[in-house]
ZABA-848098 format. One record per residue (C-alpha): residue number from 1; x, z, y. Coordinates in steps of 0.5 Angstrom, whole numbers. Example, Ala and Ser with C-alpha at 12.3 -4.5 7.8 and 13.67 -1.06 7.14 Angstrom:
# residues 2
- 1,25,16,-9
- 2,27,14,-2
END
This chain:
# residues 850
- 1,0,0,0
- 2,3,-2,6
- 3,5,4,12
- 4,0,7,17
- 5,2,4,24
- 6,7,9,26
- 7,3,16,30
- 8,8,20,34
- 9,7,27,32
- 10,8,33,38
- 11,10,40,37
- 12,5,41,44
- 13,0,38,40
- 14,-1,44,33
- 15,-7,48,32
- 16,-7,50,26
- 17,-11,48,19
- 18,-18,48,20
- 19,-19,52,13
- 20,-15,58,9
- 21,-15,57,1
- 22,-15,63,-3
- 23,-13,59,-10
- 24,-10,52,-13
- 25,-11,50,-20
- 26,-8,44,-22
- 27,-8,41,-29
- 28,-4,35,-31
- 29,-5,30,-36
- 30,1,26,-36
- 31,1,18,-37
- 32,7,15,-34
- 33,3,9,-30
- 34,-4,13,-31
- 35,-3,21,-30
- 36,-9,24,-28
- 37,-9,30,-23
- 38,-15,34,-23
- 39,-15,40,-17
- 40,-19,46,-16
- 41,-19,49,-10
- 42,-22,54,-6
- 43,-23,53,2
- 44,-26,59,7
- 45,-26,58,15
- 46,-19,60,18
- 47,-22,65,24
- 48,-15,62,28
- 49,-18,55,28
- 50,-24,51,31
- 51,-29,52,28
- 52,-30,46,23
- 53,-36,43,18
- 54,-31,37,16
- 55,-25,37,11
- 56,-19,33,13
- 57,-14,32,7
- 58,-8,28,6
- 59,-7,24,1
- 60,-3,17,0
- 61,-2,12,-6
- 62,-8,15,-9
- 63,-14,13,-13
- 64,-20,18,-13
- 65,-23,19,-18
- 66,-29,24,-18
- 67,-30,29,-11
- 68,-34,35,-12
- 69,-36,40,-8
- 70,-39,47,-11
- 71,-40,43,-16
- 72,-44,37,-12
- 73,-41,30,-13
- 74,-39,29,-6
- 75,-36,20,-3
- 76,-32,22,4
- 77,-29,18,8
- 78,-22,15,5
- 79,-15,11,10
- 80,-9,11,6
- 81,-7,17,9
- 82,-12,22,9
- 83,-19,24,7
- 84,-25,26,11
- 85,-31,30,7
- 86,-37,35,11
- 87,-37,41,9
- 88,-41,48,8
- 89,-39,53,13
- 90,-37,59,10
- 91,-33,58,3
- 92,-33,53,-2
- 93,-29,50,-8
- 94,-26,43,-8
- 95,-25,39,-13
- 96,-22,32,-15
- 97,-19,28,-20
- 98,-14,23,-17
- 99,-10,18,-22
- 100,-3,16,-20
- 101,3,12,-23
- 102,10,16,-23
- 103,12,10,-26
- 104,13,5,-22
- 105,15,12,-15
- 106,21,8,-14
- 107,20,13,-6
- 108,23,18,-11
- 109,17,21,-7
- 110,11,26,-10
- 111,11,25,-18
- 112,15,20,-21
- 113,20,19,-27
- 114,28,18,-28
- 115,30,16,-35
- 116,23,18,-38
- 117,23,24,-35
- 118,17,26,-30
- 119,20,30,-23
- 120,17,32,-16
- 121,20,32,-9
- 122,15,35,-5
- 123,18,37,2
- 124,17,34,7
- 125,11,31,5
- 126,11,29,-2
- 127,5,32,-4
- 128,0,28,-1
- 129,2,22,-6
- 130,0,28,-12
- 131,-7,30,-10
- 132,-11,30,-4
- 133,-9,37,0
- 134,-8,40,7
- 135,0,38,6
- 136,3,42,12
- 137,8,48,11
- 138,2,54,14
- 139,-3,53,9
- 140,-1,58,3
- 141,-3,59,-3
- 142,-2,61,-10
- 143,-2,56,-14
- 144,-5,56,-22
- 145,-2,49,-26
- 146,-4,47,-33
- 147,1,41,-36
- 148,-2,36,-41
- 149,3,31,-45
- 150,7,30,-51
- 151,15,31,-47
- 152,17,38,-50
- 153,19,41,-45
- 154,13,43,-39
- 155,15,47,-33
- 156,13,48,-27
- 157,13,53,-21
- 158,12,61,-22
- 159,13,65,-28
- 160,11,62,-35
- 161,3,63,-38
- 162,0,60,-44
- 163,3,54,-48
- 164,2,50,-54
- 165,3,43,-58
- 166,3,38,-52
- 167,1,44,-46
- 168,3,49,-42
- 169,1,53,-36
- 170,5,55,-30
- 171,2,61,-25
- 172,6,63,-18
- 173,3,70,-15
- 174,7,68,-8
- 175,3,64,-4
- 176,7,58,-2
- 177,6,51,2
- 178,5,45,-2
- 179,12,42,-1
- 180,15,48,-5
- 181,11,45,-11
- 182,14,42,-17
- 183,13,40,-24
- 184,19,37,-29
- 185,16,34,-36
- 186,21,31,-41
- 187,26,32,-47
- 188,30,38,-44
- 189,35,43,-47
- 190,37,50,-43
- 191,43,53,-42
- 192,40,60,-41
- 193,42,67,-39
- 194,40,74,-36
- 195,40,77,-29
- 196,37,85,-28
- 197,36,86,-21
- 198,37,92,-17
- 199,31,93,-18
- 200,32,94,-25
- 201,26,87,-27
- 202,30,82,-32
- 203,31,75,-31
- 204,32,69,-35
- 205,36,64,-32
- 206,36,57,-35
- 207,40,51,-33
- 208,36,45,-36
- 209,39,39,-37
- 210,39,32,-42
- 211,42,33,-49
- 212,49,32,-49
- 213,49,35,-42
- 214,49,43,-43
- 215,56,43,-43
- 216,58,42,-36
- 217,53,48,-34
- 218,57,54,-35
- 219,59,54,-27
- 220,53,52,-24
- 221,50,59,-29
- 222,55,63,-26
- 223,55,61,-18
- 224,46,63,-19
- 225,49,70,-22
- 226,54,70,-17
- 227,49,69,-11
- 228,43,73,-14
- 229,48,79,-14
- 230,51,78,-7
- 231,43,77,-3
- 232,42,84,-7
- 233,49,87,-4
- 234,48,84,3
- 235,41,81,5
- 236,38,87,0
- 237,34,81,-3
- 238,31,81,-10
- 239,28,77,-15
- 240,22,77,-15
- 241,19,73,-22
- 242,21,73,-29
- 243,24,67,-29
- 244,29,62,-25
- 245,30,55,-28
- 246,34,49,-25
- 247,33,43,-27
- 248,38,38,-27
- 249,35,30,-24
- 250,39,24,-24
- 251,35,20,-19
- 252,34,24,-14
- 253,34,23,-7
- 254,37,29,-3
- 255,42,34,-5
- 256,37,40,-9
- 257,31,42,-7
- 258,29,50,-7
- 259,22,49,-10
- 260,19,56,-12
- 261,22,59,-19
- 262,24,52,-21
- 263,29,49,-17
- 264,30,41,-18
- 265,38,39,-17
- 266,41,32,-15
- 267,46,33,-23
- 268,51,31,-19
- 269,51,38,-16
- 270,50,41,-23
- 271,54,38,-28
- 272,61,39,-28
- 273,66,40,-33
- 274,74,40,-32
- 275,75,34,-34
- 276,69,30,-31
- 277,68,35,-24
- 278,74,36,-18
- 279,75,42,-14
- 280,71,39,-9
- 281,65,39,-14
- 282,66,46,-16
- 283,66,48,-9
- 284,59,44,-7
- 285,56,46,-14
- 286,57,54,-12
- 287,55,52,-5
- 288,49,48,-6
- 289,46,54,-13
- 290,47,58,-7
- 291,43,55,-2
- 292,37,53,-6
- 293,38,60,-10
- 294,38,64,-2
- 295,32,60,0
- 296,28,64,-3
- 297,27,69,1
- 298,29,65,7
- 299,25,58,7
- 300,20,61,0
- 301,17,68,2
- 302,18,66,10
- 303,17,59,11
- 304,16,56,18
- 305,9,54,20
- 306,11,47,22
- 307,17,42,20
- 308,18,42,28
- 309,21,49,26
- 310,25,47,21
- 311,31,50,22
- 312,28,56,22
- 313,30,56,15
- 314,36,51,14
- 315,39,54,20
- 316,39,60,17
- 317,40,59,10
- 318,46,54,11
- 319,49,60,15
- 320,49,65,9
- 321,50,59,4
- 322,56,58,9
- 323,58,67,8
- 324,57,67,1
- 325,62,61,0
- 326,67,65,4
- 327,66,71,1
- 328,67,68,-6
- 329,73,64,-3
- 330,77,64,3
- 331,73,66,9
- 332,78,62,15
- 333,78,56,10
- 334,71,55,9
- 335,70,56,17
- 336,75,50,18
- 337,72,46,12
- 338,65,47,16
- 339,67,46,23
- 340,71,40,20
- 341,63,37,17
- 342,60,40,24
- 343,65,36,28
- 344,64,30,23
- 345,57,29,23
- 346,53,34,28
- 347,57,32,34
- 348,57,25,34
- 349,49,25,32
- 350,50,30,39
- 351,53,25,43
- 352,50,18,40
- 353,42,15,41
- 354,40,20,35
- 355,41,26,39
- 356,35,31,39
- 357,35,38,40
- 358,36,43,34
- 359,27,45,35
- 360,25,37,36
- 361,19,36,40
- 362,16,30,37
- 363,18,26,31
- 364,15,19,27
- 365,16,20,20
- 366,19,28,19
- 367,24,27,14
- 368,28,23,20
- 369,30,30,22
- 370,33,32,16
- 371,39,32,20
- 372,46,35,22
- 373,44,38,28
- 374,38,43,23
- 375,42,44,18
- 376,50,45,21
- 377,48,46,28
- 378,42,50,26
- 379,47,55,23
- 380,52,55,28
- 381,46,59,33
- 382,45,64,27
- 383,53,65,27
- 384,53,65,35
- 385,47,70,35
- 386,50,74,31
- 387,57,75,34
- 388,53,77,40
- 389,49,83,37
- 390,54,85,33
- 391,53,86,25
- 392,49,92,25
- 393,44,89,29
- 394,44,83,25
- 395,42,87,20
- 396,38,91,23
- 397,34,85,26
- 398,34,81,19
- 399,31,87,15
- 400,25,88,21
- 401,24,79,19
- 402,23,80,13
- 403,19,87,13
- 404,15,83,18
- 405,13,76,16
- 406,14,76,9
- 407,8,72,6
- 408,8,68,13
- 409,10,61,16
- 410,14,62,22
- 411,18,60,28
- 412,23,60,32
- 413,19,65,37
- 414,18,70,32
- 415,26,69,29
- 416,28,71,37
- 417,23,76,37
- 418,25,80,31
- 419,33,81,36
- 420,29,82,41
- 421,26,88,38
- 422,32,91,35
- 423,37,89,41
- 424,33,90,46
- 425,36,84,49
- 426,33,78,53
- 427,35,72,49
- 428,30,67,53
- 429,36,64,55
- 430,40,63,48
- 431,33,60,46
- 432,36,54,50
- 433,40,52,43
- 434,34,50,39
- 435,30,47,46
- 436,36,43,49
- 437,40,38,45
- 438,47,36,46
- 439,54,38,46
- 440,57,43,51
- 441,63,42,55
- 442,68,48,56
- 443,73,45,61
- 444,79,50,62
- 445,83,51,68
- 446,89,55,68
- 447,94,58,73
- 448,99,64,73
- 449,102,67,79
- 450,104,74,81
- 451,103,76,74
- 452,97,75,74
- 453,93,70,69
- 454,87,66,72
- 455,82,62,67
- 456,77,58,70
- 457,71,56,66
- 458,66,50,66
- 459,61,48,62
- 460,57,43,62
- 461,53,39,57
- 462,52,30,58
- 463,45,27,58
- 464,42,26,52
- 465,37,21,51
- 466,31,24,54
- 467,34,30,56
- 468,37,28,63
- 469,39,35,66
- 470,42,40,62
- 471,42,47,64
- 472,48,54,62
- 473,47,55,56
- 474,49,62,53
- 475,57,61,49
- 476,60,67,47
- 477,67,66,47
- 478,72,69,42
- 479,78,70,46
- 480,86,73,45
- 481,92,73,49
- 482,99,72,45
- 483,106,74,48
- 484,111,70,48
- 485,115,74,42
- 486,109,70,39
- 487,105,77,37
- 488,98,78,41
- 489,98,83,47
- 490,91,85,47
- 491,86,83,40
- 492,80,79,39
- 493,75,80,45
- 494,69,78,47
- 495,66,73,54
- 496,58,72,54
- 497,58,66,58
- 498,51,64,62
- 499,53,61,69
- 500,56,55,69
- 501,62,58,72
- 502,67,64,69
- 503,73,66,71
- 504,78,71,66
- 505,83,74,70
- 506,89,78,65
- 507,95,82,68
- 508,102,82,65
- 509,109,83,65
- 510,113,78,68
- 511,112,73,62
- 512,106,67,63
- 513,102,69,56
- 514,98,64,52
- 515,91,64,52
- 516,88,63,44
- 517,81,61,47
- 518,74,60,42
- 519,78,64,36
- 520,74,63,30
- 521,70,57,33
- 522,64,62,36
- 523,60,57,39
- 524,60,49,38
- 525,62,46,44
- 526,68,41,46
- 527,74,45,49
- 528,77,41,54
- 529,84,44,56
- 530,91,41,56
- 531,97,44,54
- 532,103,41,52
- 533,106,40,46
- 534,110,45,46
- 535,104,50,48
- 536,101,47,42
- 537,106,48,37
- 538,108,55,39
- 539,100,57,37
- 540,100,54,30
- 541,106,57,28
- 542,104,64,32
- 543,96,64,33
- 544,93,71,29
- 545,87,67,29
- 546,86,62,22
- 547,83,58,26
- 548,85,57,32
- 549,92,57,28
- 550,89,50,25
- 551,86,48,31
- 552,93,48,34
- 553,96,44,29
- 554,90,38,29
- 555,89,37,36
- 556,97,37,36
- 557,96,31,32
- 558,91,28,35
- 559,94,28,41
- 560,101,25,38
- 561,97,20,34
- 562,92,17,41
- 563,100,15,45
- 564,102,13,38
- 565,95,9,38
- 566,95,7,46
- 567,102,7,47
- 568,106,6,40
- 569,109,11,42
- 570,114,14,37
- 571,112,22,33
- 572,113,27,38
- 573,118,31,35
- 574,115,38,38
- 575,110,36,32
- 576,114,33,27
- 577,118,41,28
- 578,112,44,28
- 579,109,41,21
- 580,116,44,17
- 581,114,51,18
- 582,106,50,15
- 583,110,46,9
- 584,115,51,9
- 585,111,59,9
- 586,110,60,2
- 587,106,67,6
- 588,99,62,9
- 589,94,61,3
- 590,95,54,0
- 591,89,51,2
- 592,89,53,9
- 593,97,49,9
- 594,93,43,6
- 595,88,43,11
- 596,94,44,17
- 597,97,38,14
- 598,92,33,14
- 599,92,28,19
- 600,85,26,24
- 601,80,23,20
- 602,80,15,23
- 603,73,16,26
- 604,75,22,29
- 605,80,19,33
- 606,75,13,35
- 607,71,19,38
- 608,77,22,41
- 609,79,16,44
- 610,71,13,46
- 611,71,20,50
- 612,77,19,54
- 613,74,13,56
- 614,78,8,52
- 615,75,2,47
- 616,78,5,40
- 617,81,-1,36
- 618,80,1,28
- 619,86,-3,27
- 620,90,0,31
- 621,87,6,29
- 622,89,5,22
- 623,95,3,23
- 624,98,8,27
- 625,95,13,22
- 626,100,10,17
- 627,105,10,21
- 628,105,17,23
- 629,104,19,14
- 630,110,15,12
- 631,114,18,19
- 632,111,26,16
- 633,114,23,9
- 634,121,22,12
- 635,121,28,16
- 636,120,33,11
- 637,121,29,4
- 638,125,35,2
- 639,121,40,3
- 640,114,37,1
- 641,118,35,-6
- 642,118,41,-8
- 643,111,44,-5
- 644,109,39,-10
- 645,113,41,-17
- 646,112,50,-14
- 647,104,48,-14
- 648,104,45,-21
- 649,100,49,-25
- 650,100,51,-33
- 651,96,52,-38
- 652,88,52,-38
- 653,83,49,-31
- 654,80,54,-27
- 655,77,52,-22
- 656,77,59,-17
- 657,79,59,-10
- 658,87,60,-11
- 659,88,54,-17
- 660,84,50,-13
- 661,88,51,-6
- 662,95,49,-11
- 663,92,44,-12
- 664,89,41,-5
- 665,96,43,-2
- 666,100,39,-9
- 667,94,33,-7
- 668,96,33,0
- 669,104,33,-1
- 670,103,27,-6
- 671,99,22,-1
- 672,106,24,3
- 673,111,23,-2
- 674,107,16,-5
- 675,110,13,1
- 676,117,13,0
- 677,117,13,-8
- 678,112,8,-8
- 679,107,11,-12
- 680,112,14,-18
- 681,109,20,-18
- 682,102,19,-18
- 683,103,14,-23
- 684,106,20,-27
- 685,101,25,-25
- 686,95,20,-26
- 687,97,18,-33
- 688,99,26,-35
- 689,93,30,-31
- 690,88,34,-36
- 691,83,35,-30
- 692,79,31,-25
- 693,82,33,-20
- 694,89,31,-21
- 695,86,24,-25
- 696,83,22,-19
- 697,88,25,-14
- 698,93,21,-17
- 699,89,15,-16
- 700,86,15,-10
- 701,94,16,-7
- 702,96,10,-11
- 703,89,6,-8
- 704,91,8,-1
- 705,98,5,-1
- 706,95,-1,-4
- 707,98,0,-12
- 708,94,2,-18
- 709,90,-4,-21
- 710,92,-1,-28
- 711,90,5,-27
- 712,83,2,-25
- 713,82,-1,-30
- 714,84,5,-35
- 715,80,9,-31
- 716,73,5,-32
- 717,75,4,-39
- 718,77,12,-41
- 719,70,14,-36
- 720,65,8,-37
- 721,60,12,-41
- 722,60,18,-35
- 723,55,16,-29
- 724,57,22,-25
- 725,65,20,-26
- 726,63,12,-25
- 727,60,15,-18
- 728,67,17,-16
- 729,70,11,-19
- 730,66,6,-15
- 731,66,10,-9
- 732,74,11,-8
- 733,75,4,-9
- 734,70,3,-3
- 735,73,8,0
- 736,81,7,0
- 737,80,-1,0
- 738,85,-4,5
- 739,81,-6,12
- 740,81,-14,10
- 741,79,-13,3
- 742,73,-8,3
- 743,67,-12,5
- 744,69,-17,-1
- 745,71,-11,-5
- 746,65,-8,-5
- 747,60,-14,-5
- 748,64,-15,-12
- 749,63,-8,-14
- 750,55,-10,-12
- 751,56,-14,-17
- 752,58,-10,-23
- 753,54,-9,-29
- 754,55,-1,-27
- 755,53,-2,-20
- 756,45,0,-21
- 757,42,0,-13
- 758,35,4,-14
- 759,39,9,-16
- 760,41,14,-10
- 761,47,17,-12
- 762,50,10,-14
- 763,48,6,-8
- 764,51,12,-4
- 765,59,12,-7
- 766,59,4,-5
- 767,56,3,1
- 768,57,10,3
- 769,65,9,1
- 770,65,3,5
- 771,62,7,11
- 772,68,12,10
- 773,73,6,11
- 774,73,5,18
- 775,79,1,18
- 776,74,-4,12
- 777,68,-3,16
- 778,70,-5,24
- 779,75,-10,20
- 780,74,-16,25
- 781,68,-21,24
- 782,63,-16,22
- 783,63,-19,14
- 784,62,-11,13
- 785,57,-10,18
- 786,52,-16,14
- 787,54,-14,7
- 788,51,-7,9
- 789,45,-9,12
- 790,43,-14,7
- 791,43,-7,2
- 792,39,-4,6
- 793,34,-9,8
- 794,33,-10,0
- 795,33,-2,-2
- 796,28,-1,4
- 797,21,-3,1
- 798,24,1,-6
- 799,26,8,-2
- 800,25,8,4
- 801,29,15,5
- 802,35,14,3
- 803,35,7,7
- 804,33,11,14
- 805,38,16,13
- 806,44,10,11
- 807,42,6,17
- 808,46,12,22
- 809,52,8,19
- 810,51,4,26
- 811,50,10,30
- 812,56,9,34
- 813,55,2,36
- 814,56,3,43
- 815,63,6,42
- 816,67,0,40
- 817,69,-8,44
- 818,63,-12,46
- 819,65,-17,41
- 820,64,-11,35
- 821,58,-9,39
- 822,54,-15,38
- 823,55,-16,31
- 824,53,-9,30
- 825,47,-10,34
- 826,45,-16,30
- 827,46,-13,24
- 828,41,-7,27
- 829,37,-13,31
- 830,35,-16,23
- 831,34,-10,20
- 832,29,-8,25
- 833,25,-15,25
- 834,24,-14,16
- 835,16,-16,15
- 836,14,-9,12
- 837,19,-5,15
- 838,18,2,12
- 839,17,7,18
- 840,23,12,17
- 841,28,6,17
- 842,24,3,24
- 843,24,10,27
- 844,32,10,25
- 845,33,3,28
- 846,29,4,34
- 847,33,10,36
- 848,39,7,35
- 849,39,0,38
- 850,35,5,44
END
């Protein structure tokens, strides 16, 4: 059925539903193009609502059968969107059947199939292609399923009820909004273990899988029990039914979805073996197991009462997502690790045609918005207010939040009220972060006389569309001051910025001290403040604050590869020096010298250069980049040999935080290394390593060097039966392509027999790996810029979602020479003028091209 004209949809405009519901019973008879859904539901007036005689229920690609009212057959009114029918004025029961095809749901949207097994996504706003039903977050429910069909397992949300030969019946006691509902159906094997609460109820814990998969469960198991205990010991969060069930999908649209008791996983973010998952993909099935697990209070019990409030639940579980993982590994690395992704995405959605406020205002088509700026952001404001207040009022104001709205659908009013109540604090002006999009500046102007230190602050943040003027923002700014024997001469304190205007003022001995400004990155702006090389190196060898020790060194490599790139200027040797202490400070933790050692991303330094008001040349940029690897490579081959054989590990694969940082930093010396031994070692290594990590560590050395045909070909021979590793394999090769190679590199692997397109996690690792090779996808001539949108025109009239969220490949079209502008702009003018161009890719294009 073709798209209901697109309808702007305003956060002014909320009322709420006309109806409460007091129960839902859904029955299931499953049949992949013929599954009926007969609903069961008992209305009552809302007293919070206009009065209404008339039901209005969501509903799209659905064939009703039947409609009854208290038993009476009822005809309403039917569009493809939705449903209108009178009704009594005081309570009544609903009933329908409705017939759908999950078959032939290629959206991956509502009830469909992957490999023969049935699956739901609901959020945002899948339900409505289920069953016909009042699909908004503020209409909550308890929920009765029974399922009837012939696949051995049958499980749905809550905790397990009556079953038999072909049926099972599911109830959840929590009231919950529809687009928490799941259900999964297929031929499933558990991997199953027990948690005992704090409060002293038993859990059973099952990872479900496809046969021949329950091998690779044990750490997504373990990462669910690890965060059952830590929401227990630091959010005082409990469980709080008899069962916790994961579900590992193959065709999946998002990364996971926290669907109440049964959450749904991208099998990306759960499978993982030694020999099958890297380091990384530990680190992000510990992280996202975490995340879906933490909903559970913060997006299930407390819910948000309209998506416009999205980040009421995001926001904050990604921040405690982003705790645990520090708590787990290494707090000042995750940091980094989050800023480096905060940089990466939300600020260049800040600062480009897609910039909208962490709370929008108004959206087309909502799962648009599933964005950097609601999740990353979002938990920046989390972090920021909790450093203003302090722990013990965050706890505090935490535990009034969920004593107060627990079982409620809420917004950022009430989050904000909860601090205000505990505090005692005024924080209408911190509420600009959720109103006013963009990233602020934070220009910095120093001057030192008398002995005395003057630190002059601005701010401003530049217009965004729609949003001309910005007003100050509430920045909390972490600050330290480090003498000139490199020791601090006061710790870490606090400025609360509000005015678009500050000044510190520090007095000293006679020796200008050197001012380590936003330690911990504790709020999301843009610095602008020049120091010199020297004053750069003398913070990374001597700054106490892990970030700011980090930050020191990368913006020092930035500032060296912009002349280098601008000017081809030869490697500041202030750099070059100041790298060999990081190579050489066996004291600082592995992953924290990997992450100092790794240069600018080329996209970043496109952006560095667009926002100094330079045109970025992707093939200068790429080139210069090189250079700089290789001049590292001489500089300090000595040294980087031997942090590549200290950081060899024997015996069996772990994947904790202290093997792990070995071999990210052993990783990171052999990208160095392979330059001047022309891939010796990592032919060595990829030939001898026993873990993924290593294998494809090697390979992607050898691929960025331009080597390692051979070790392709072995690699597909050795993996081609794993989808999971052929997504890896089909995304390095994009990836590490060379810049006039990789449009017909990637169009080749197009056309492999392997590459399946209507599978996400496919199509992501090859158009995505060509996204993330700036040099292939600027390359002149714009080969790239039509090979994407080709892929895209066609995925569209199949997922319409993953489609609009890879159409921000384009997003910084503006940023380049008007040569690539206008390929970029002819390749978004085509995607735009497709007949029947879904409206989540029309939104996406149209706020792109503005």
């Amino acid at each position: 059925m073709k798209d209901a004209a697109p309808q702007t949809i305003r956060l002014a405009d909320y009322r709420p539903f006309s109806h409460l519901i007091d129960s839902v019973h859904l029955t299931f008879r499953l049949s992949p193009r013929a599954t009926r859904v007969i609903s069961r539901i008992g209305f009552r007036p809302n007293p919070d609502a206009d009065a209404a005689n008339t039901l209005r229920l969501d509903g799209e690609n659905l064939t009703l059968i039947r409609a009854t009212i208290d038993g009476v057959p009822v005809t309403p009114d039917i569009t493809p969107t939705h449903l209108t029918c009178a009704v009594p004025d005081g309570a009544f029961v609903w009933e329908a059947e409705v017939e759908i095809a999950p078959e032939t749901n290629t959206a991956l949207e509502g009830l469909y199939m992957s490999n023969g097994m049935y699956c739901t996504q609901c959020e945002a706003e899948g339900f409505r292609k289920i069953t016909y039903y009042p699909d908004r977050p503020d209409v909550m429910a308890p929920f009765t399923v029974r399922i009837e069909g012939d696949a051995p397992v049958l499980l749905s949300n809550g905790n397990p009820g009556d079953s038999g030969a072909g049926f099972a019946e599911w109830h959840d006691p929590w009231p919950k909004p529809a687009y928490l509902f799941a259900l999964v159906a297929g031929d499933l094997v558990a991997h199953s273990g027990q948690f005992t609460t704090m409060n002293g109820d038993e859990v059973a814990l099952n990872v479900w899988v496809r046969p021949g998969d329950e091998g690779k469960c044990d750490y997504a198991l373990d990462a669910l029990i690890r965060s059952m205990k830590w929401d227990e010991q630091v959010y005082g969060r409990a469980y709080d039914l008899s069962v916790f069930n994961i579900v590992a999908v193959d065709d999946f649209n998002m990364g996971a979805m926290e669907n109440k008791g049964l959450n749904i996983f991208n099998s990306k973010y759960v499978l993982a073996s030694p020999e099958t998952a890297t380091d990384r993909d530990y680190e992000f099935i510990e992280g996202i197991i975490a995340h879906e697990y933490f909903h559970n209070w913060t997006g299930n019990r407390i819910t948000c009462r309209d998506w416009f409030q999205l980040c009421l639940k995001e926001g904050l579980t990604v921040f405690r997502d982003q705790q645990f993982s520090g708590d787990m590994r290494s707090a000042p690395v995750k940091r980094i690790e989050s800023v480096l992704a905060l940089r990466a995405r939300q600020f260049r959605e800040d600062n480009g045609p897609l910039a909208h406020p962490v709370r929008p205002e108004s959206y087309i088509e909502i799962n648009n918005f599933y964005t950097a700026t609601v999740y990353e952001k979002g938990a920046e404001l989390i972090g920021m207010l909790k450093r203003l207040v302090g722990d013990d009022a965050y706890d505090n104001a935490l535990t009034l939040y969920f004593d107060r709205h627990d079982g409620q659908a809420c917004t950022i009013e009430d989050w904000l009220q909860v601090f205000e109540d505990t505090t005692g604090r005024d924080l209408s002006q911190f509420k600009r972060w959720y109103t006013q999009p963009g990233t602020p500046r934070l220009k910095v102007e120093e001057s030192y006389e008398n002995n005395r230190l003057t630190v002059k602050l601005t701010q401003h943040t530049p217009p965004t569309p729609g949003y001309p003027e910005k007003r100050p923002q509430v920045i909390p700014i972490a600050y330290g001051l480090i003498g000139e024997d490199g020791g601090d001469l006061i710790g870490t304190e606090m400025l609360v910025m509000n005015t678009a205007e500050t000044e510190l003022t520090f007095d000293t001995n006679g020796t200008r001290p050197l001012l380590s400004l936003l330690r911990g990155f504790s709020a999301p702006v843009i610095v602008e403040r020049s120091l010199t090389a020297e004053q750069r190196a003398f913070l990374l060898a001597h700054d106490t604050d892990s970030f700011n020790r980090w930050e020191a060194g990368r913006a020092l490599a930035k500032d060296v590869l912009i002349a280098m790139i601008t000017d081809n200027a030869a490697p500041d040797p202030a750099y070059l020096n100041a790298l060999a202490q990081v190579i050489g400070d066996t004291t600082l933790d592995p992953a924290f010298r990997a992450l100092a050692l790794s240069l600018p991303s080329e996209d970043d330094l496109a952006q560095s250069l667009f926002d100094g008001g330079l045109t970025p040349d992707p093939a200068a940029i790429h080139h210069q980049r090189q250079r700089l690897t290789k001049e590292i490579a001489k500089a300090h081959a000595d040294a980087l040999a031997h942090t590549y054989a200290d950081c060899a590990l024997s015996g069996p694969y772990s994947p904790d935080a202290k093997a792990a940082g070995l071999r990210a930093l052993r990783m990171t010396a052999l990208g160095f290394l392979s330059y001047l031994d022309d891939g010796a070692r990592a032919r060595d290594q990829f030939a001898s390593a026993d873990n993924m990590t290593e294998k494809l560590g090697a390979l992607s050395t050898l691929l960025a060097i331009g080597k390692g045909e051979n070790e392709v070909a072995a690699f597909y021979d050795e993996w081609s039966h794993d989808r999971l590793v052929m997504d890896k394999w089909f995304m390095l090769q994009a990836m590490q392509a060379s810049p006039e190679k990789a449009a017909d590199v990637v169009h080749a692997l197009g056309q492999h027999a392997d590459f399946d397109w209507k599978n996400p996690n496919r199509f992501r690792s090859l158009i995505g790996g060509l996204a993330a090779n700036h040099g292939g996808l600027h390359h002149v001539g714009g080969a790239a810029y039509d090979l994407i949108a080709d892929w895209l025109i066609r995925l569209d009239p199949l997922n319409p979602q993953t489609t609009a969220r890879m159409t921000t490949i384009f997003e910084t079209w503006r940023r380049y020479d008007p040569d690539r502008q206008a390929l970029m702009r002819a390749a978004l003018e085509r995607i735009k003028s497709t007949p029947n161009l879904s409206r989540d890719c029309a939104e996406m294009v149209g706020r792109i091209l503005g």
